[in-house]
C-alpha positions in Angstrom: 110.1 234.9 199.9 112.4 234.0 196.9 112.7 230.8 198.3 109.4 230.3 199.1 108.4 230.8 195.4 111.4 228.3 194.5 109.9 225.6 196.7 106.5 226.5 195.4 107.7 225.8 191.7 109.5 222.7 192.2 106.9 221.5 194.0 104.6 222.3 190.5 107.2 220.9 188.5 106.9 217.8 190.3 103.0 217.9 190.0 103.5 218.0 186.1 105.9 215.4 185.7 103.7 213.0 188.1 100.3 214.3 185.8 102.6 213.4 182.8 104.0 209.9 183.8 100.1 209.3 185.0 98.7 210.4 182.0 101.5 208.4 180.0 100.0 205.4 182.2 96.8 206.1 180.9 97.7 206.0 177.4 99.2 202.6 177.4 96.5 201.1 179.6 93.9 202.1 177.2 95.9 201.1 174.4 96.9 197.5 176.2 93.2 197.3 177.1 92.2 197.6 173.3 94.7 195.4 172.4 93.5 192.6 175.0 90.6 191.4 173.1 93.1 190.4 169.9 96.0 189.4 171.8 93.1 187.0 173.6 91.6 186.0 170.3 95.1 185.2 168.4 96.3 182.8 171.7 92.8 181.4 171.3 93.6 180.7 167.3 97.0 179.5 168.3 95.7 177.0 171.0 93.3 175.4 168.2 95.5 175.5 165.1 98.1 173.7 166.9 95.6 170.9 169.0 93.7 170.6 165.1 97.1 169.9 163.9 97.8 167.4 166.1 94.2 165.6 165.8 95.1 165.5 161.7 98.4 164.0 162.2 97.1 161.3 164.3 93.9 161.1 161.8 95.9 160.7 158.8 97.3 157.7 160.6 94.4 156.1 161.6 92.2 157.2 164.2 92.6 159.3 167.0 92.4 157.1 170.2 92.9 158.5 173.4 93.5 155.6 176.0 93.8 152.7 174.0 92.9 149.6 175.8 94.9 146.4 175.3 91.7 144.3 173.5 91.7 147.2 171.1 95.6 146.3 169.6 96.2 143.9 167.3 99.8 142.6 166.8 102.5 145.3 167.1 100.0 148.7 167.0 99.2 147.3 163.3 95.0 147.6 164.0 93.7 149.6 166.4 90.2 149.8 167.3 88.6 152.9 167.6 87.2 154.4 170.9 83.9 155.3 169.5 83.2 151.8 167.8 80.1 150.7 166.8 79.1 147.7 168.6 79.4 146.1 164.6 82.4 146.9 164.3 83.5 145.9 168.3 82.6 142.4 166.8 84.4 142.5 163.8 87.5 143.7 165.6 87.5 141.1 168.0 86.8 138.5 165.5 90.3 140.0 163.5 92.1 139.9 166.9 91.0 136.2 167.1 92.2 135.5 164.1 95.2 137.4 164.1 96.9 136.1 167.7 95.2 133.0 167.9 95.4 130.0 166.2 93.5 127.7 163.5 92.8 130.9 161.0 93.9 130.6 157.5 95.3 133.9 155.7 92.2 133.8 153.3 90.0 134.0 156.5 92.5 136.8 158.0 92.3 138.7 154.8 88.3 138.3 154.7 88.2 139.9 158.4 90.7 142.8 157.4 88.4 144.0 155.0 84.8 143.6 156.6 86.3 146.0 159.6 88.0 148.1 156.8 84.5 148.7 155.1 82.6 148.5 158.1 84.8 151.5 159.8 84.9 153.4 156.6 81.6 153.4 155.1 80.1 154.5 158.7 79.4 158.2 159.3 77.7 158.4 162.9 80.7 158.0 164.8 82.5 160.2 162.7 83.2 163.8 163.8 83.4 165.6 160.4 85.7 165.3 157.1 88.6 164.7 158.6 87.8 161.8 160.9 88.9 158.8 158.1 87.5 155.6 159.2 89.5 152.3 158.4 93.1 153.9 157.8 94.7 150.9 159.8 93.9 148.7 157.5 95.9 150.4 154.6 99.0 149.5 153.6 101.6 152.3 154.8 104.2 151.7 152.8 105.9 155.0 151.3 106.3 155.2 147.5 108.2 158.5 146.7 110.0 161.1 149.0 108.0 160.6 152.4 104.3 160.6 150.3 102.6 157.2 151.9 100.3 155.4 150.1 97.7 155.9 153.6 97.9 159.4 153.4 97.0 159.4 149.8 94.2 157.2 150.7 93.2 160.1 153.7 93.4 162.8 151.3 91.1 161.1 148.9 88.6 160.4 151.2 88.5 163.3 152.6 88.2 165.3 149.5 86.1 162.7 148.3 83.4 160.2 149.9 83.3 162.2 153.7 83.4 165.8 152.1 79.7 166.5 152.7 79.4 164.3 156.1 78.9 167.4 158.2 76.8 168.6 155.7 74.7 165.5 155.6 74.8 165.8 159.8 73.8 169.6 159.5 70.6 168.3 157.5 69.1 165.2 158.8 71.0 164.4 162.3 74.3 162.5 163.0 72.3 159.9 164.3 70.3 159.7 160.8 74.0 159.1 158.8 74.7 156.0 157.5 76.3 153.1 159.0 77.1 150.2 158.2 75.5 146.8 160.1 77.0 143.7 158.0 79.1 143.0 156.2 79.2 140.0 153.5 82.4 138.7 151.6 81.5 137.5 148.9 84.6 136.5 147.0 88.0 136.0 148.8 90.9 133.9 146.4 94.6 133.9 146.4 96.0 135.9 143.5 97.8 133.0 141.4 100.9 135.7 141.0 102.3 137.8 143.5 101.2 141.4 143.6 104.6 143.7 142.8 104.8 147.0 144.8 107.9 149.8 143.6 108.4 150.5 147.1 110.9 154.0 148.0 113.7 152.8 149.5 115.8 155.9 149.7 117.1 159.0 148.1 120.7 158.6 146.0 123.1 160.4 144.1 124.1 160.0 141.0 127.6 160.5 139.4 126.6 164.1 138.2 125.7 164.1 142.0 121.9 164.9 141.3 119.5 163.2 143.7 117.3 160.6 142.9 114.6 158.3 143.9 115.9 154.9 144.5 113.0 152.2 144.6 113.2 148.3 144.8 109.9 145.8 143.4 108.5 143.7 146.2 106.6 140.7 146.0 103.7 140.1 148.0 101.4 137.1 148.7 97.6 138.7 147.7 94.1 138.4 148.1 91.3 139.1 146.0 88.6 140.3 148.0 84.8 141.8 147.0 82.7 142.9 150.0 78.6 143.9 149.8 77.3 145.7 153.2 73.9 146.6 154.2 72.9 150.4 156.3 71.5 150.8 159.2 67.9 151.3 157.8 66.3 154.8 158.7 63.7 157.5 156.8 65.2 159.9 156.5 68.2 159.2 153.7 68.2 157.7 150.5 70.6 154.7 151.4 70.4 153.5 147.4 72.7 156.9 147.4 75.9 155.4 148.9 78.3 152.4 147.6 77.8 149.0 148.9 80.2 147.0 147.0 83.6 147.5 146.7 86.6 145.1 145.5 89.9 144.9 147.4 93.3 144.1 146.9 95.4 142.7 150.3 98.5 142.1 150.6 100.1 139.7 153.1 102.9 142.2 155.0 104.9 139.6 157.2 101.3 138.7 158.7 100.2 142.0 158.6 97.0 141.8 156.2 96.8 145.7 154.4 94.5 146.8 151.5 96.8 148.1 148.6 93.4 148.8 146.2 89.6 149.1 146.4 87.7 149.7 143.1 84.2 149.1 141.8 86.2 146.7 139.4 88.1 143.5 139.9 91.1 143.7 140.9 94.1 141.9 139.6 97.4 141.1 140.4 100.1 143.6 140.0 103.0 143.4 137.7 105.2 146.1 137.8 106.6 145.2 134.3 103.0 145.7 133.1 103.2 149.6 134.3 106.6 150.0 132.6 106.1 148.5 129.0 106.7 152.4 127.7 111.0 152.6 128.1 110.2 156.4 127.9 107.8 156.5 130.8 109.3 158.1 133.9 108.9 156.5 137.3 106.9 159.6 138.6 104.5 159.3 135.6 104.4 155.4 136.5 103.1 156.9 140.3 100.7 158.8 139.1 99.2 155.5 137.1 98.9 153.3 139.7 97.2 156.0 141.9 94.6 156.7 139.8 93.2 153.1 139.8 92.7 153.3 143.0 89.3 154.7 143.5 87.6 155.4 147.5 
């Protein structure tokens, strides 16, 4: 009998500990299944943060093209056409490439072409996908004046902040097929600066003899073009087109063959001297940057 009742309450004990572990079970399922809907949501956040993060590097750039076919390259990756083009700016782009790789074009006729893609790429919303999709960044000169900050990606953050900040706004409202776009292009003016236009271009970071860090910069001289452009809009009711710029005046420098806009204002521009920026001895070189920055208007 007495071991009877012994096998009776093992055999209970067992029952409890198998009730607990289950009911232990139970807890954590229920508390993994409330936790699945987060743990779902943050890998979806972490999926887009990271892809978004790769579309702005490659926007800042220039444009994000996925397959990239050889007609749309110019020279060493220094134009690339963007795989939504306009069928304007298809044109224009071949016309460059022409120009460009071929022969018989003059550097006033290259420098011409550079900016009627530039304008006709940046000043046209409906292929655009939103703020961040900067058209005619190829065509700005890249060059890096102070600690990895690049004259391109100044002009990208400008833009952005500035002329495309209400394009999905503007979408939102009247249609992306009712945004602007731009259907010709007309140079106007095109001359050879008479002096060469002077960039302080970063070179590196040295030490001094107190062994502080500083910002070593050289001038270089650059053959340059004047350029003014006027453009038209696609014509449609619903926007004001008498709204939006359709002038602009440009600035190119001649890179070893590589044509890139180093200005565009609503003024004329002129030829660069950087002894012009530095006729103040006191005037630092980072109070110099933030001069020559600010004349640049997009």
């Amino acid at each position: 009998m007495e071991k009877k009742n012994f096998v009776l309450k093992r055999e209970k004990i067992k029952e409890k500990r198998a009730h607990k572990r289950h009911k232990g079970m139970n807890r954590y399922l229920l508390m993994f299944l409330l936790m699945l809907p987060f743990l779902i949501a943050i890998a979806i956040f972490s999926t887009i943060v990271v892809k978004e993060a790769k579309n702005l590097k490659s926007l800042a750039a220039g444009n994000a093209v996925q397959e990239t076919k050889p007609e749309n390259i110019i020279g060493d990756g220094w134009y690339i056409l963007r795989d939504n083009a306009t069928d304007y700016q298809k044109e224009l782009f071949a016309q460059l490439k022409e120009a460009i790789e071929g022969e018989g074009a003059d550097d006033q006729a290259k420098a011409s072409l550079v900016a009627k893609n530039y304008v006709a790429d940046f000043y046209t919303w409906t292929n655009k996908s939103g703020q961040y999709d900067i058209g005619g960044m190829y065509y700005i000169y890249d060059g890096e004046f102070k600690n990895g900050d690049h004259y391109r990606n100044n002009v990208y953050l400008s833009a952005r902040d500035g002329f495309y900040k209400y394009l999905s706004t503007y979408a939102t409202q009247y249609g992306k097929e009712n945004l602007i776009e731009v259907t010709n292009v007309d140079v106007t003016r095109c001359i050879k600066m008479s002096e060469p236009y002077e960039i302080s271009e970063h070179k590196e970071n040295r030490q001094d003899e107190n062994g502080e860090w500083y910002d070593y910069r050289e001038v270089e001289e650059y053959e340059a073009y004047s350029v003014t452009c006027k453009w038209t809009y696609k014509e449609n009711s619903k926007l004001n087109l008498s709204q939006f710029a359709n002038t602009v005046n440009l600035a190119i420098i001649n890179n070893d063959g590589e044509f890139q806009i180093v200005e565009a204002s609503e003024n004329a521009v002129q030829p660069r001297k950087e002894s012009d920026n530095n006729t103040d001895e006191t005037k630092t070189e980072e109070e110099t940057e933030t001069t020559e920055t600010e004349t640049v208007e997009y």
